[in-house]
ROMARMI-534257 format. One line per field, with one value per residue (C-alpha): residue number from 1; x, y, z; residue in three letters. Coordinates in steps of 0.5 Angstrom, whole numbers. Layout:
BEGIN
palum: [NUM;...]
east: [X;...]
north: [Y;...]
up: [Z;...]
tikol: [ALA;...]
//
This chain:
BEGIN
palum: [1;2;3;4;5;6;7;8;9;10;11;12;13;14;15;16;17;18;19;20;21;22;23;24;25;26;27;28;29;30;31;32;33;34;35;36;37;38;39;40;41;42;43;44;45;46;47;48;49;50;51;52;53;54;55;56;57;58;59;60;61;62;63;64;65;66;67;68;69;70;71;72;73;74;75;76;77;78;79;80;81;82;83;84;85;86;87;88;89;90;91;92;93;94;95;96;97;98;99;100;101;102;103;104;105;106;107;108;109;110;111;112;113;114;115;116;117;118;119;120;121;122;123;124;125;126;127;128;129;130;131;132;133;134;135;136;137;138;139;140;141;142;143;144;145;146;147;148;149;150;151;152;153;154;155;156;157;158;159;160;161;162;163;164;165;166;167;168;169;170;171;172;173;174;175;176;177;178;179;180;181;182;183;184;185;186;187;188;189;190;191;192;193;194;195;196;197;198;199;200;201;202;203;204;205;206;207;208;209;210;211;212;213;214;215;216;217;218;219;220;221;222;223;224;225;226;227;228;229;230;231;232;233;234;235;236;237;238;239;240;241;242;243;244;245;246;247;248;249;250;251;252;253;254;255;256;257;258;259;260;261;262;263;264;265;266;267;268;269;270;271;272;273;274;275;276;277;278;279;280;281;282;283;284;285;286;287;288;289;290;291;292;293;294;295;296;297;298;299;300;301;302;303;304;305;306;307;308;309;310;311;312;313;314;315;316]
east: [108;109;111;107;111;108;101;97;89;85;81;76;74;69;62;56;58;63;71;73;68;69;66;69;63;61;65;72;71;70;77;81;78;80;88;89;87;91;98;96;96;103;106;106;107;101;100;92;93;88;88;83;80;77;72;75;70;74;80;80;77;83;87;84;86;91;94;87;82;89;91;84;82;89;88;81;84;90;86;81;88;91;84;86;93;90;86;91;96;91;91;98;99;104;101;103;98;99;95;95;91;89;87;86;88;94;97;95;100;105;105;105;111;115;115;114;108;106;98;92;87;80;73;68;62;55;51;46;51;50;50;57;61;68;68;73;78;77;79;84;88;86;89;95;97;104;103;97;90;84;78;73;66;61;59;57;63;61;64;70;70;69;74;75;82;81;86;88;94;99;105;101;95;100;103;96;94;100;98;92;93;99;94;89;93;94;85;81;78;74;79;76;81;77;78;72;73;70;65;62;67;63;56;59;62;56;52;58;55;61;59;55;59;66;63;62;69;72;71;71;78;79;77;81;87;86;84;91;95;90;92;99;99;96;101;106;103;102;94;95;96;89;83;79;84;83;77;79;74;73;67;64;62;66;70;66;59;62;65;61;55;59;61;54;51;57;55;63;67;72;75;83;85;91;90;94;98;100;107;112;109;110;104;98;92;87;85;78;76;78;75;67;69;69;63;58;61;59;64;71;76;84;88;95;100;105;112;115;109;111;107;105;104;110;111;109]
north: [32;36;32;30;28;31;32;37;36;41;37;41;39;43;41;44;48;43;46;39;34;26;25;29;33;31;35;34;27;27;31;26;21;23;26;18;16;21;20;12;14;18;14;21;23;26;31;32;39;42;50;52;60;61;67;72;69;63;65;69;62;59;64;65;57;56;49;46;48;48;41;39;41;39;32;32;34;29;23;25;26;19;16;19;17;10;10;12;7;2;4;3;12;13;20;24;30;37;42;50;56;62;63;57;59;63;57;52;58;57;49;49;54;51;43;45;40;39;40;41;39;41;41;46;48;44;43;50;53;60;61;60;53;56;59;65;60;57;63;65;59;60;66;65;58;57;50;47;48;42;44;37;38;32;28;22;18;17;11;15;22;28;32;40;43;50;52;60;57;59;55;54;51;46;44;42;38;35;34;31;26;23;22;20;14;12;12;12;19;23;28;35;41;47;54;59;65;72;74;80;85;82;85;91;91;89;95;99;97;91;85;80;74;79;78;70;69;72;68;61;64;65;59;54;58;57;50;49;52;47;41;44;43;37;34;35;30;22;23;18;13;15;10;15;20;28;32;39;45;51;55;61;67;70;64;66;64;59;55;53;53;46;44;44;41;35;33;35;33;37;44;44;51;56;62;69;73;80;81;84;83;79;75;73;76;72;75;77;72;67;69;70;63;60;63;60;52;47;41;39;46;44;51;52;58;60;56;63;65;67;67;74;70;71;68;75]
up: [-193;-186;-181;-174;-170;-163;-163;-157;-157;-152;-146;-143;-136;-135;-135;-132;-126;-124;-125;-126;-129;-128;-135;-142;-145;-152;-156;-152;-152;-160;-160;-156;-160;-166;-163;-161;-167;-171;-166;-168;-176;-175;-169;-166;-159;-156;-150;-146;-144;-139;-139;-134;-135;-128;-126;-121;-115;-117;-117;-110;-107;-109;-107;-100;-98;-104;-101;-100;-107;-112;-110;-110;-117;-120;-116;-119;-126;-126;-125;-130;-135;-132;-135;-141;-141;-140;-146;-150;-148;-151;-158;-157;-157;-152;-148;-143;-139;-137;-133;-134;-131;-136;-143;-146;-153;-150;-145;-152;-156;-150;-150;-157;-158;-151;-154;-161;-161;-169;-169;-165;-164;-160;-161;-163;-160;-157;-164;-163;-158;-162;-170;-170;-170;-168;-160;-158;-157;-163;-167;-163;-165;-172;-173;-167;-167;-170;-172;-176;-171;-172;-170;-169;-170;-168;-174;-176;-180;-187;-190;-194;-191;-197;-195;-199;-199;-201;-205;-206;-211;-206;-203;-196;-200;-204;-198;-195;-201;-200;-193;-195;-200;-195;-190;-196;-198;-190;-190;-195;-197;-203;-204;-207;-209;-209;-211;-213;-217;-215;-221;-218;-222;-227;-224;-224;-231;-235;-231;-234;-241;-243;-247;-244;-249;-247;-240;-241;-245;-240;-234;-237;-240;-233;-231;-235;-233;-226;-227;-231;-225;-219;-224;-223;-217;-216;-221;-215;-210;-211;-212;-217;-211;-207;-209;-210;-214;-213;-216;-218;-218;-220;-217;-218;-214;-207;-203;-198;-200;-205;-202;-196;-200;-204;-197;-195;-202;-202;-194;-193;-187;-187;-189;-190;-191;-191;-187;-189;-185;-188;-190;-185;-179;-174;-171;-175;-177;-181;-187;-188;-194;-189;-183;-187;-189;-182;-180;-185;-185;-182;-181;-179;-181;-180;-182;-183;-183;-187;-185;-183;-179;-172;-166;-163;-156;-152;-145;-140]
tikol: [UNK;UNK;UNK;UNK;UNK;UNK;UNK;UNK;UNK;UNK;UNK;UNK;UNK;UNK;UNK;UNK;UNK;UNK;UNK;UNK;UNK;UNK;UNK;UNK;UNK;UNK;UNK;UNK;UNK;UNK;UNK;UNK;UNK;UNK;UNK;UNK;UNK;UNK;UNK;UNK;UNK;UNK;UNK;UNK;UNK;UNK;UNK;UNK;UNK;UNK;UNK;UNK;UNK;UNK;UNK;UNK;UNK;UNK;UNK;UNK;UNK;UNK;UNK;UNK;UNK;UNK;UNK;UNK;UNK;UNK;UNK;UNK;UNK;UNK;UNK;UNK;UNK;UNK;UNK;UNK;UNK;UNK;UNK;UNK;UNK;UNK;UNK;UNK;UNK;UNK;UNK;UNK;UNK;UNK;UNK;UNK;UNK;UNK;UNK;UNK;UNK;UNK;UNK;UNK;UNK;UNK;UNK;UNK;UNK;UNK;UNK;UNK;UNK;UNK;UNK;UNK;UNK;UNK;UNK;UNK;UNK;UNK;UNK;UNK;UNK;UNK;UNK;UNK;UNK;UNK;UNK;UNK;UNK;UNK;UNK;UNK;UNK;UNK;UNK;UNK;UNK;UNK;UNK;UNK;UNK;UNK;UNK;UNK;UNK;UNK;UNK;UNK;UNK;UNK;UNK;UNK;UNK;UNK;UNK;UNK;UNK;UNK;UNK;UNK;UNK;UNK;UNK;UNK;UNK;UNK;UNK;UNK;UNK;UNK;UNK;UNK;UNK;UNK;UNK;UNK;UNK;UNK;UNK;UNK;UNK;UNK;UNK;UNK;UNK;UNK;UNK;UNK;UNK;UNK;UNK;UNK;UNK;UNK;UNK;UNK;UNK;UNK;UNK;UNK;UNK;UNK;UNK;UNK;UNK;UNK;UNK;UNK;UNK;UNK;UNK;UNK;UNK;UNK;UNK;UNK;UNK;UNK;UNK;UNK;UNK;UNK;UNK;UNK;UNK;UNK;UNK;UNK;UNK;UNK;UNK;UNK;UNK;UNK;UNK;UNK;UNK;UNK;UNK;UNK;UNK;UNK;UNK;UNK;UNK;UNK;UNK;UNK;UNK;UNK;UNK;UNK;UNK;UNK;UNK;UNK;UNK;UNK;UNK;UNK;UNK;UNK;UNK;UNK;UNK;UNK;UNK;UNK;UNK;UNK;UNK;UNK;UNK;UNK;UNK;UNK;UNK;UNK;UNK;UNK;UNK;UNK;UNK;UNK;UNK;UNK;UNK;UNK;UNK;UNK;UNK;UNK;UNK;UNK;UNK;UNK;UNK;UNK;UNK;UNK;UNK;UNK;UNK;UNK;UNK;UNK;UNK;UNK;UNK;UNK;UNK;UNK]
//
């Protein structure tokens, strides 16, 4: 099980037209909660962290009174933090709290990177925002995070939460499994390993004049294979332990169309998925498959990287 000892969750303080907002919005506060929660369940370390991205009109008022307007928003930040720190501190969560200017994404990186913080968490876009759950922000973290990146989308908590890890057979994909049915016999969870096999070679062999029945053969062929090797992996976990066991899947058709249309049909919460990045290089570049999948799901998405990936975000 990948080890969390230290957790960083996003704080969005902006609200409105207001740079520094007494109350969280929506999706922030439902970032926080379940980063207290989680540093509750691993007994980990949690860091509130505010990277403000101000507009050059902004930044030029700031500059024209600089010890007025900046103590002033970072006064103004830091009590909204302290509260923060407070609330966590009833949960039992010991909690600390930073304020940054810049890029969101990229000054998350760099704390991530400086205190070797274990996980992130954010939150997604307002509910109709666009027709794109995950921001700028978001997908940057997904393709440069070093550390695995939690993006939290409002939901109603169902009773046991259905969870799908897809799985591309890799070793990234058995250390999510892993991951996931760790937390599964901390909580209950209806655990799903997913894998979806892409049938449109298919199409176009049968438009070549190949046998159906050969066609048909050979995909369920494919199919038992790639189920033996899911069952391989699982075999590799406690599952035996969770009260609700593993199922395993194998869908047909592009992973990018497959799977989200199982998340959408079984009400899935959350997506645990492994992100690509391409050999000898260093710094991450989602893989394409991956990056389709993100734009069509609904839910709750954790992504994690390669345990070599290195970061391409380096301090100016």
């Amino acid at each position: 099980m990948q080890n969390i000892n230290s957790i960083l969750v996003g704080v969005d303080l902006t609200h409105a037209d207001r740079l520094v907002a007494e109350e969280l919005n929506e999706q922030t506060a439902e970032a926080v909660e379940r980063a207290v929660w989680l540093a509750a369940m691993f007994n980990a370390r949690l860091e509130f962290f505010a990277a403000m991205d101000l507009s050059a009109h902004t930044k030029h008022l700031l500059e024209e009174d600089r010890d007025h307007l900046t103590h002033n928003v970072e006064d103004e930040a830091h009590q909204v933090m302290s509260k923060l720190i407070e609330q966590a501190k009833e949960q039992g969560v010991e909690s600390s709290s930073k304020v940054a200017f810049g890029h969101p994404w990229r000054e998350i990186i760099l704390e991530v990177i400086n205190n070797k913080h274990d996980m992130v968490l954010v939150g997604t876009r307002p509910h109709g925002f666009t027709g794109r759950l995950f921001g700028g922000t978001v997908m940057n973290l997904f393709r440069q995070c070093p550390c695995p990146v939690f993006a939290v989308k409002i939901d109603e908590e169902p009773e046991v939460p259905e969870i799908v890890i897809a799985s591309d057979l890799s070793e990234v994909s058995s250390d999510i499994l892993n991951f996931m049915v760790s937390c599964a016999q901390v909580a209950d969870m209806k655990l799903h390993l997913v894998h979806a096999i892409d049938t449109r070679l298919d199409e176009r062999l049968a438009g070549l004049g190949v046998n159906e029945e050969t066609l048909k053969k050979c995909t369920e062929d494919i199919k038992t294979e790639i189920e033996n090797e899911l069952n391989e992996q699982l075999a590799q976990t406690d599952f035996r332990t969770l009260t609700y066991g593993v199922q395993v899947h194998v869908l047909e058709g592009s992973p990018e169309v497959a799977i989200p249309a199982f998340i959408a049909e079984r009400k899935v919460h959350l997506l645990a998925m492994g992100t690509l990045a391409r050999s000898g290089i260093s710094g991450f570049f989602i893989g394409n498959t991956a990056e389709r999948m993100l734009e069509k799901v609904n839910c709750s998405v954790l992504t994690f990287k390669p345990a070599d990936f290195v970061s391409p975000v380096v301090p100016e």
